[in-house]
N, C-alpha and C positions, 0 to 999 in steps of 0.2 A: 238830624232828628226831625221828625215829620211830628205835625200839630197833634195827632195822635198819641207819640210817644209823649210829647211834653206832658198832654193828659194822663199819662198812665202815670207821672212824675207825678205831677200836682195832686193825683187822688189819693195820694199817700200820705202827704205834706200836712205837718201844721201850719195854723191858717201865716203863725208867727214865724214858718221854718224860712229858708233861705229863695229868694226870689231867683226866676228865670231871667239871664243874664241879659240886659239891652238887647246887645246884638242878636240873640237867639230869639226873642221876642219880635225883634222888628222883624228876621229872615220869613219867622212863618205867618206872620202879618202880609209880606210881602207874598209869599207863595199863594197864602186864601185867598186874596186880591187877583190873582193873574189865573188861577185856577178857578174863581168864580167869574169871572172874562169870560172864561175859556166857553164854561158851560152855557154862561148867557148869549155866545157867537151860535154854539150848537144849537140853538133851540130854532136858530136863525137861519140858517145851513150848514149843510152836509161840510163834515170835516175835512175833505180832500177843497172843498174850496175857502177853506180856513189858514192864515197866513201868520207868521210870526209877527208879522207886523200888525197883523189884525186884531189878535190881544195884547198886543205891545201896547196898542192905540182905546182900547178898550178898558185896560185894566188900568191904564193913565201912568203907565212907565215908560222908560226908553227900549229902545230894540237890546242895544246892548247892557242895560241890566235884566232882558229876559234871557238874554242868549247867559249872560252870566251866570244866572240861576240854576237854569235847564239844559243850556248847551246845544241843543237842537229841536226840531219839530218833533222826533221821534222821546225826546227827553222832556218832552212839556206832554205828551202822549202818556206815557209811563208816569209823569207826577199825580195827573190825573189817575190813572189807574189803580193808581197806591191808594189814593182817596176812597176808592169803591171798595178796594179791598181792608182797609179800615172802617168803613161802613158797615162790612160783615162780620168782623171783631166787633163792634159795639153792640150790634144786635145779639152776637152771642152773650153776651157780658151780661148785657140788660135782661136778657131771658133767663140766665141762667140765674141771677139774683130775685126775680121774678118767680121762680119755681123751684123752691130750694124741696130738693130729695125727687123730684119729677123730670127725668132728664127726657124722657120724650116728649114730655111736651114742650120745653124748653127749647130741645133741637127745632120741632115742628113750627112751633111758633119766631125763633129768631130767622131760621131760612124762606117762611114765609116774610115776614119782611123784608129779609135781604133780598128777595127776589123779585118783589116786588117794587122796592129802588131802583134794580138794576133794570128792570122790563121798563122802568120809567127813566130812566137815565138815556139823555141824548146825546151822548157819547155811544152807548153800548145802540142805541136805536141808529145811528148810524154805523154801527158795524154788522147789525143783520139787516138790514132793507138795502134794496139797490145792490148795485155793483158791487162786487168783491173787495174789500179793501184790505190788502196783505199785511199792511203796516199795525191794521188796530189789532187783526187775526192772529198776529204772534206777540202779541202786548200778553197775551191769556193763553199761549200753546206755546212756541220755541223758546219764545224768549219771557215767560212768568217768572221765573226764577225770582227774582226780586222782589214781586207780588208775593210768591209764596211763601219764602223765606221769613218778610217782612210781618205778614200777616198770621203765622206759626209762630214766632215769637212771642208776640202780645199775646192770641189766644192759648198758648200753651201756658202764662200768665197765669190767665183767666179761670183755667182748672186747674193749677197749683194751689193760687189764693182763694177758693170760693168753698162750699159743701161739698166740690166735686171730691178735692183736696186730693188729686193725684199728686203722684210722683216725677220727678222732672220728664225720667223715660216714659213714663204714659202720657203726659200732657203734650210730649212729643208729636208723639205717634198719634194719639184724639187729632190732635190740630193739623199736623200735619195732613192728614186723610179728610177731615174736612172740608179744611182749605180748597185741596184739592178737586175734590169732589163739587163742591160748590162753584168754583170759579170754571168748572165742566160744562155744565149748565148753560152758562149764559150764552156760547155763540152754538150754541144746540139744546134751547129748549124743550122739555118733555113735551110729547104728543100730546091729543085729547083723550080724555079721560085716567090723564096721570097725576097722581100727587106727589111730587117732589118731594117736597117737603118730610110726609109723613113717611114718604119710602126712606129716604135718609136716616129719621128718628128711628125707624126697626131697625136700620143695619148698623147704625154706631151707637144707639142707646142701651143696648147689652155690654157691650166696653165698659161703659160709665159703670154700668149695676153692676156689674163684676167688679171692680175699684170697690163700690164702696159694700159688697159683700164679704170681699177681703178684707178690710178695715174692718168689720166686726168680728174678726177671729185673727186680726193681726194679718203683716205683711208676710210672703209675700205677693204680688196681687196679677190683675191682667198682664200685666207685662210678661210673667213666667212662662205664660204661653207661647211668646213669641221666640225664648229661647230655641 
């Protein structure tokens, strides 16, 4: 479970319901500590001269309780990853609560932000400057899987439990498409004179209005399309 989900957990919870168990508590204690390392090395240098030992020694653990954790470089790479792509889950969340029956602006305004992290994110700023780096390159192309997966999940949440109030198979496919599309982006940001952002809101904010066009004359909704 990533810090993320636990949040998705607690936002539910009475204040009096059942607590997050020690161990699970202290794991993602341990993860934000070695994960906010990570990001304070980058800001510092470029990732390829970044070492396990070097947020071993930063995040004030041992090697072998990071390797324990992550497993490898390439596994403290992808933890990190998860992060950004829970970044863009919460952005949708917040906008989307923020703009209830206005799904383009909501789109427009959460992917402006996320995009905006990510263009500032020293991770991702060392994956477009300089040399090729193949490793962070498929964190977000061959191997996202995990990313995407992860980050569909929650957001498909997100328009189940909100005004969106899709259905499981549309909150699917919203988020899924998304995700996707968003996490496109970052290692090929749009030219000059494009708005991401607002292009995004025209091509997935007719989904939404269709959802909830249906919903006023009853199901069944966007999805029938796709049969």
């Amino acid at each position: 479970m990533t810090g993320a989900d636990a949040r998705d957990n607690l936002a539910g919870m009475p204040r009096n319901g059942p607590r997050v168990p020690y161990q699970e508590a202290a794991r993602e204690l341990l993860r934000t500590s070695v994960l906010d390392a990570m990001r304070e090395l980058l800001t510092e240098r470029d990732w390829s001269k970044i070492t396990l030992g070097d947020v071993a020694a930063r995040a004030g653990v041992s090697r072998q309780t990071l390797y324990n954790e992550f497993g490898s470089r390439a596994g403290l790479a992808q933890g990190y990853a998860l992060r950004l792509a829970d970044d863009l889950v919460d952005h949708v969340r917040s906008a989307i609560a923020g703009n209830e029956g206005d799904v383009r602006s909501a789109f427009r305004e959460a992917l402006s932000g996320f995009f905006l992290d990510a263009a500032a994110d020293p991770l991702i700023q060392s994956l477009i400057v300089g040399e090729v780096k193949l490793d962070l390159l498929r964190l977000i192309t061959l191997d996202a899987a995990p990313l995407v997966e992860h980050a569909t999940e929650r957001l498909a949440t997100v328009f189940q439990h909100s005004w969106v109030d899709a259905t499981e198979a549309e909150s699917v496919v919203l988020a899924g498409a998304l995700v996707r599309i968003a996490l496109s982006y970052i290692p090929t940001p749009p030219g000059p004179g494009r708005n991401a952002p607002a292009d995004l809101a025209e091509l997935l904010g007719p989904y939404v209005e269709a959802i909830l066009a249906a919903r006023e004359v009853g199901r069944p909704a966007a999805s029938d399309s796709l049969d």
